[in-house]
N, C-alpha and C positions, 0 to 999 in steps of 0.2 A: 547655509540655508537650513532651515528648522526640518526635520525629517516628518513628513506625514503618519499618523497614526494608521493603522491596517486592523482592520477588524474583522469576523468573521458574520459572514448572514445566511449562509444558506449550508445545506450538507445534502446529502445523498449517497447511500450505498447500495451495491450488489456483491454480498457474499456465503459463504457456504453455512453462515447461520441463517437470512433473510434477506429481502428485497428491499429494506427501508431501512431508516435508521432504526425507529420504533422496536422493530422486532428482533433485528445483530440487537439491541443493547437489554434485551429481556433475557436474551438468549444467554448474554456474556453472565448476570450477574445471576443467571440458573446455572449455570455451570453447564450447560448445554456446547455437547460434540457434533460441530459441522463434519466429523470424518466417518468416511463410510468406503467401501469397496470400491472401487474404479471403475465406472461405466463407459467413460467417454472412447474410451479403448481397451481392448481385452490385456489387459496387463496379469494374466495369471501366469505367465511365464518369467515375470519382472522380480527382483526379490524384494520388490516392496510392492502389494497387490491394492493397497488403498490408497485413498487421497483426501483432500478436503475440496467436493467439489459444488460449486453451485445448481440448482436442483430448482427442476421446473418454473423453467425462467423463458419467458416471450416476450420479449422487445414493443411486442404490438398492445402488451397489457399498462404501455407507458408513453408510447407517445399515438401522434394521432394517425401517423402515415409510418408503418414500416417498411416500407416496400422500397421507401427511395434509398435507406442505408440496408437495402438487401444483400451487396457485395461488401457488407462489415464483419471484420472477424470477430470470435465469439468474445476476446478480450474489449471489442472495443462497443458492442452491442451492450454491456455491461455499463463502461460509459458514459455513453450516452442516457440510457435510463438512472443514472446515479448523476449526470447533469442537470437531468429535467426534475429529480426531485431538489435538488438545492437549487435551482434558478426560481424555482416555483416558491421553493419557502425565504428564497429573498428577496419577493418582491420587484427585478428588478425587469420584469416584460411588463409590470404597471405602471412602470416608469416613463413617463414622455422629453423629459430630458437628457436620458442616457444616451451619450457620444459613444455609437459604436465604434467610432477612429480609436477610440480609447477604453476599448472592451478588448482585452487579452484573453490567450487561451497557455498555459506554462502546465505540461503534464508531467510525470514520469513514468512510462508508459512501455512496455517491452512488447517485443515481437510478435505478428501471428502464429499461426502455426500451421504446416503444411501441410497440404489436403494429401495424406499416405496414400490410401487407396489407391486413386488415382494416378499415382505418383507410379506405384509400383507398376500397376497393368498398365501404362503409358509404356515404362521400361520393357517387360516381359512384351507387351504384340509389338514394337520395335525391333526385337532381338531375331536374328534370322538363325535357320536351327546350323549352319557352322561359326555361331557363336561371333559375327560380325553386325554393325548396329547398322539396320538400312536410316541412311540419314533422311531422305523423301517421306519414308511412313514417322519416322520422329517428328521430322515438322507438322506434317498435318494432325497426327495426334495430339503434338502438343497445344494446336489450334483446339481441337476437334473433343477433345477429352476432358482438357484440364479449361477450369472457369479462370481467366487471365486476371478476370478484374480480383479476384477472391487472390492471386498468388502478389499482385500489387501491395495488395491489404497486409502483406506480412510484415512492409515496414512502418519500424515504429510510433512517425509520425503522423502515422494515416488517422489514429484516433484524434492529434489534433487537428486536423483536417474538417472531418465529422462534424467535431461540437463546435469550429468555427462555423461552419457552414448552418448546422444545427439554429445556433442564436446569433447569428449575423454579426461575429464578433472580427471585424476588420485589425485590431490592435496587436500587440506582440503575439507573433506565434511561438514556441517554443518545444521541444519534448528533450530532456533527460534521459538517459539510463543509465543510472551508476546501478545496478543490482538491485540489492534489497533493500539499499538509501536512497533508490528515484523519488519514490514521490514524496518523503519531506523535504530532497534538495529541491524538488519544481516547487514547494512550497515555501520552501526559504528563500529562493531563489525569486520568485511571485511578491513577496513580501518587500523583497529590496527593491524591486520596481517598483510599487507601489510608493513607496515611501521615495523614493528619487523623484516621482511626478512624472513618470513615463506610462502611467497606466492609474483611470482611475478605479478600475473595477477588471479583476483576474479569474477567470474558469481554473480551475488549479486541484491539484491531487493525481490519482495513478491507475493504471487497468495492465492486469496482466493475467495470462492463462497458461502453465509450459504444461499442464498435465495432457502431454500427451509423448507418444513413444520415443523420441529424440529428449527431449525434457527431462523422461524422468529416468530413461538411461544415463543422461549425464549425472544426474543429482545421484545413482546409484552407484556409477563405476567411483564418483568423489568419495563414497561412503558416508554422505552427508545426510540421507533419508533413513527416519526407523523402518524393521524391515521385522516389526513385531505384529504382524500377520495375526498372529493367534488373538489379540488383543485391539482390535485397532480404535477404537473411541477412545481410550487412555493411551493411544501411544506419543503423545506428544505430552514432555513431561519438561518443559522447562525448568532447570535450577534443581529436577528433583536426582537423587547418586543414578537412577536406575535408566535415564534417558541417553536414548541411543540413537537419536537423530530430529529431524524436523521432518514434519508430515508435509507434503505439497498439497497448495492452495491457489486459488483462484478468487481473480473478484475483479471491482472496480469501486474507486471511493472517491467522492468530488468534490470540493469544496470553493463557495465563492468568498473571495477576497476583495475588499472594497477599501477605499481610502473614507476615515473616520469621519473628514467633515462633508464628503460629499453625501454619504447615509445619510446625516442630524440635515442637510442639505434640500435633500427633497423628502422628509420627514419621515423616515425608517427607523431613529434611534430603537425602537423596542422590537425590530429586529436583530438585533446584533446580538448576539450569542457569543461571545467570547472575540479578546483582540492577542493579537500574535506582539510579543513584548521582546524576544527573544531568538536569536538565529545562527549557528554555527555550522561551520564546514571543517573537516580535516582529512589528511591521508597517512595511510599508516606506515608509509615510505617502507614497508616491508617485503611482503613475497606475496604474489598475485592469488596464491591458493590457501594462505594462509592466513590469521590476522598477527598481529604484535604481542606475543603473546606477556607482556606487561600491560597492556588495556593502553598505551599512551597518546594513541591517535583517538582513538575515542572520548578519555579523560579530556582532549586536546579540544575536540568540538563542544562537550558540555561547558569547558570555563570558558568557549568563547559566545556562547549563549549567553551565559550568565552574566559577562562584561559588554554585551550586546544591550542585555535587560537592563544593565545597571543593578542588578539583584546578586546578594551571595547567597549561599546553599541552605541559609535558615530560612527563607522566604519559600523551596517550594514543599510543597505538600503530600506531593504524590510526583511518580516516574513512572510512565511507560516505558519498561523494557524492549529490547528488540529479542530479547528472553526466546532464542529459537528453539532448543533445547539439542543442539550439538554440545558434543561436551566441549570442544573447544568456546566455544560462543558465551555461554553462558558463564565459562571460568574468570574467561577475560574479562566479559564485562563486569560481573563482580570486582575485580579488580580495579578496574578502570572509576565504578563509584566509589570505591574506598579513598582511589587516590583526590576523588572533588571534594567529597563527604566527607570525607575521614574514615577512618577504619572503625569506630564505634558507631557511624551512624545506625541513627534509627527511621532514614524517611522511606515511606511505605512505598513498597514496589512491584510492579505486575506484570504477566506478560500475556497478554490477549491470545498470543498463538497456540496456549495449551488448548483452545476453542476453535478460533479459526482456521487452524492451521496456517501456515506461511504463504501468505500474499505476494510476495516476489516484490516487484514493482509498487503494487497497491499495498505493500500491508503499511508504509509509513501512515499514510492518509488514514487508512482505515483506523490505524491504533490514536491519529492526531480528534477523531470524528471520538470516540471515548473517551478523551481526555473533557471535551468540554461535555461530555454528558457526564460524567462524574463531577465534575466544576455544578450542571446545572442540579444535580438530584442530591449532592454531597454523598457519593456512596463511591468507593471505588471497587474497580470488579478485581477479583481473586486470578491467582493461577492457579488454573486446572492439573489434577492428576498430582498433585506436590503432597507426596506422603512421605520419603524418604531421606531425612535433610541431606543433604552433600555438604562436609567439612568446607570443601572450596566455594560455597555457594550458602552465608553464614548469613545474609542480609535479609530482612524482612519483607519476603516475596510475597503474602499475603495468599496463603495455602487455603483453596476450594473454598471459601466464604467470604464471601464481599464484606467490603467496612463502611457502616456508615462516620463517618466522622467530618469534618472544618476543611473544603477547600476550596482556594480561592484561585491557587497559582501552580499547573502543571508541567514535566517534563517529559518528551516524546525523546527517545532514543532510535535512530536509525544504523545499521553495520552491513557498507554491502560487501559483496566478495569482492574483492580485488585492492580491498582495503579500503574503503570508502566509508567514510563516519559525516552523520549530521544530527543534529539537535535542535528542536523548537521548543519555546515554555510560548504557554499563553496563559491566560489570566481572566477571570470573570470582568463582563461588561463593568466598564464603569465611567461614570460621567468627564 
C-alpha cells in the first residue's frame, strides 16, 4: 500500500519568549533571552535561582470559555491555547466534512505538578504534637484542603484529554513521554498513523512545566542545570567551552498534521506550510543517566530519518540541535553528526535553547515549529551566547546571528534522558 503524505497546516506556541508563533520566532532570530529569576516559587535557596519561565499568560485571552478547563494544570493550559492557535490557522473548524472518528490527538506531554503548599500544611495540621499521624484529620483534610480535581490533572494524559474534548477529536488518543524526545516522537509517531490511514488529521506536539521544587531539585542534585546565578540571560550556552548546564523551561507547542490529499481535498492546499518526509526512533541501549558517549544511538535515529526520506545528508540544509548545553550533550551530539555527516561537514546548525531554555517535553515541537519558519522566511536562527569555541564542539553552530541563506529541507534532533533519540526532516510545501 502507497504510504499517504503528512503535511503540516496549522502551529501554535506558548513559551518563555511569546504566546504565538509570530513573536517566539522575532524573538529567536533577535537573539532575545526567555531567562529570568524564578517566580513560580521561591527558589533562592536552590543552586540554580533562574529558569525560563513563561510570563503573563491567561488561558481566557485564547479561548472563549476558561472556566470549564479550570481544574487544568499550568503545563496543560499552555496547550490548549497553542491548540487553539494551530486549529485556527488550519482551517480545520471550517471544515464541514471533517470525520471527528478520524481527528486524533498524539502528545508528548509530561506531568503536573503538585500543589506544595497545600501539600505541606495538609501534612503539618495532620501531625499530632507526639509526632503520630491522626488518620481521620488526613482524610478530611485531604478532602477539605487539597482540590482533588487539580491532583488528577498531574497525570500526563490529562492534556490529551483537554484538547480531545477541546475539538471534539473522538480518533487516536495517545500521550508519550520519553523526556526531552516526547514531543517529536508523538510527532513521528502522529506521522506513521497518518500515513497507515489510521487517522486523517492528528492534534500533535508537547506541553510541559517541571519548574517547580521537586523539578528542579532533581535537575540540580543531576547537576545537569547551570547554576550561573550571577549571569543568567547568558547562561545557557550550547556547544559554547564555557557551558555549565541547561537552563529549565516551560511551554507548550502544537502542531496539526493532516493526510496531504485530504487538505488539496477540501481545498486547503495553500494552507500547508511544510510536509514531514522524514522519521526516526532509536535507543542508546546504554545507562539510564547517561547518553553513549560515542553519539551512536543518536547517529542511529538521524540515518533512519534520512532512509525514511529517501534523502542522504547533501539534501539537508539546516539542523536543529537538541544543543542543551550540558557538556555531556552537546559533546556527543557533535559526534553523533560527524558520524552521519562526516567529520568535515559544513551543514549549518542551531540550537534554539540558548533562547528558550529547555522545554522538557515541549522543546521537540517547539524547535520542529522553527524549522518550518526558517524553511518559510529562508533565515535560520543563530545559538545564543556561542562566544567561546569548544575544540569538542568544531561544527558550524551558527554563533548569535541568524543566516539568511537557500532552504528547503530541515533536520530536528531530539535526546531524551534515559537514552532516548528521534529525528524529523520536513521539507517546503510542494505540489
Amino acid at each position: 500500500m502507497t504510504r499517504k503524505r503528512v503535511v503540516i497546516t496549522g502551529m501554535g506556541t506558548i513559551n518563555p519568549l511569546g504566546h504565538d508563533v509570530a513573536t517566539t520566532w522575532a524573538g529567536l532570530l533577535a537573539g532575545k533571552s526567555g531567562v529570568s529569576k524564578t517566580e513560580i516559587f521561591d527558589a533562592g535557596t536552590f543552586p540554580s535561582t533562574f529558569s525560563a519561565q513563561v510570563k503573563d499568560f491567561d488561558l481566557a485571552d485564547h479561548v472563549e470559555d476558561a472556566r470549564k478547563h479550570r481544574h487544568a494544570g499550568r503545563h496543560c493550559t499552555f496547550a490548549i491555547a497553542a491548540a487553539v492557535q494551530a486549529w485556527k490557522q488550519s482551517g480545520l473548524g471550517d471544515c464541514d466534512k471533517l470525520d471527528r472518528d478520524r481527528l486524533g490527538v498524539y502528545l508528548g506531554s509530561g506531568e503536573g505538578s503538585l500543589d506544595f503548599d497545600n501539600f505541606i500544611s495538609l501534612v503539618v495540621d495532620a501531625w499530632n504534637e507526639d509526632d503520630t499521624l491522626d488518620a481521620p484529620a488526613w482524610g478530611r483534610l485531604g478532602f477539605e484542603r487539597m482540590d482533588m480535581h487539580r491532583e488528577v490533572e498531574q497525570e500526563s494524559h490529562m492534556v490529551v484529554a483537554h484538547l480531545a474534548a477541546e475539538f471534539g477529536a473522538r480518533g487516536p488518543a495517545f500521550n508519550v513521554l520519553t523526556a526531552c524526545a516526547a514531543s517529536t516522537q508523538a510527532l513521528g509517531e502522529a506521522t506513521c498513523m497518518i500515513r497507515r490511514g489510521e487517522a486523517d488529521a492528528i492534534i500533535s506536539g508537547g506541553a510541559h512545566s517541571m519548574i517547580h521544587p521537586l523539578g528542579v531539585m532533581g535537575f540540580n542534585r543531576l547537576t545537569a542545570l547551570s547554576v550561573r546565578n550571577d549571569d543568567i540571560e547568558t547562561a545557557s550556552r550550547p556547544f559554547d567551552a564555557t557551558r555549565d548546564g541547561f537552563v529549565l523551561g516551560e511551554g507548550a507547542s502544537i502542531l496539526i498534521l493532516e493526510d496531504y490529499d485530504k487538505v488539496i481535498e477540501r481545498g486547503a492546499g495553500d494552507r500547508i506550510l511544510a510536509e514531514i518526509v522524514g522519521y526516526g526512533s532509536s535507543a542508546d541501549a546504554f545507562r539510564i543517566t547517561d547518553q553513549d558517549p560515542r553519539g551512536d544511538g543518536a547517529a542511529a535515529a538521524m540515518r533512519a530519518a534520512l532512509t525514511d526520506a529517501k534523502m542522504d545528508t547533501a539534501r539537508i540544509d539546516y539542523v536543529s540541535a537538541h544543543g542543551t548545553g550540558t557538556k555531556q550533550n552537546d559533546q556527543v551530539e557533535t559526534l553523533a553528526m560527524k558520524q552521519v555527516f562526516g567529520p568535515e561537514t559544513t551543514v549549518p546548525i542551531s540550537s534554539a535553547k540558548s533562547m528558550l531554555g529547555h522545554l522538557i517535553a515541549a522543546a521537540g515541537a517547539t524547535e520542529l515549529i522553527t524549522c518550518v519558519m526558517a524553511i518559510r522566511d529562508q533565515i535560520l536562527p543563530p545559538t545564543a551566547n556561542l562566544n567561546v569555541p569548544d575544540p569538542d564542539c568544531d561544527l558550524d553552530y551558527i554563533p548569535n546571528t541568524p543566516r539568511k541563506t537557500p532552504v528547503t529541507t530541515c533536520m530536528s534532533n531530539s535526546m531524551g534522558f534515559g537514552g532516548q533519540n528521534n529525528t524529523l526532516i520536513i521539507t517546503a510545501p510542494a505540489p
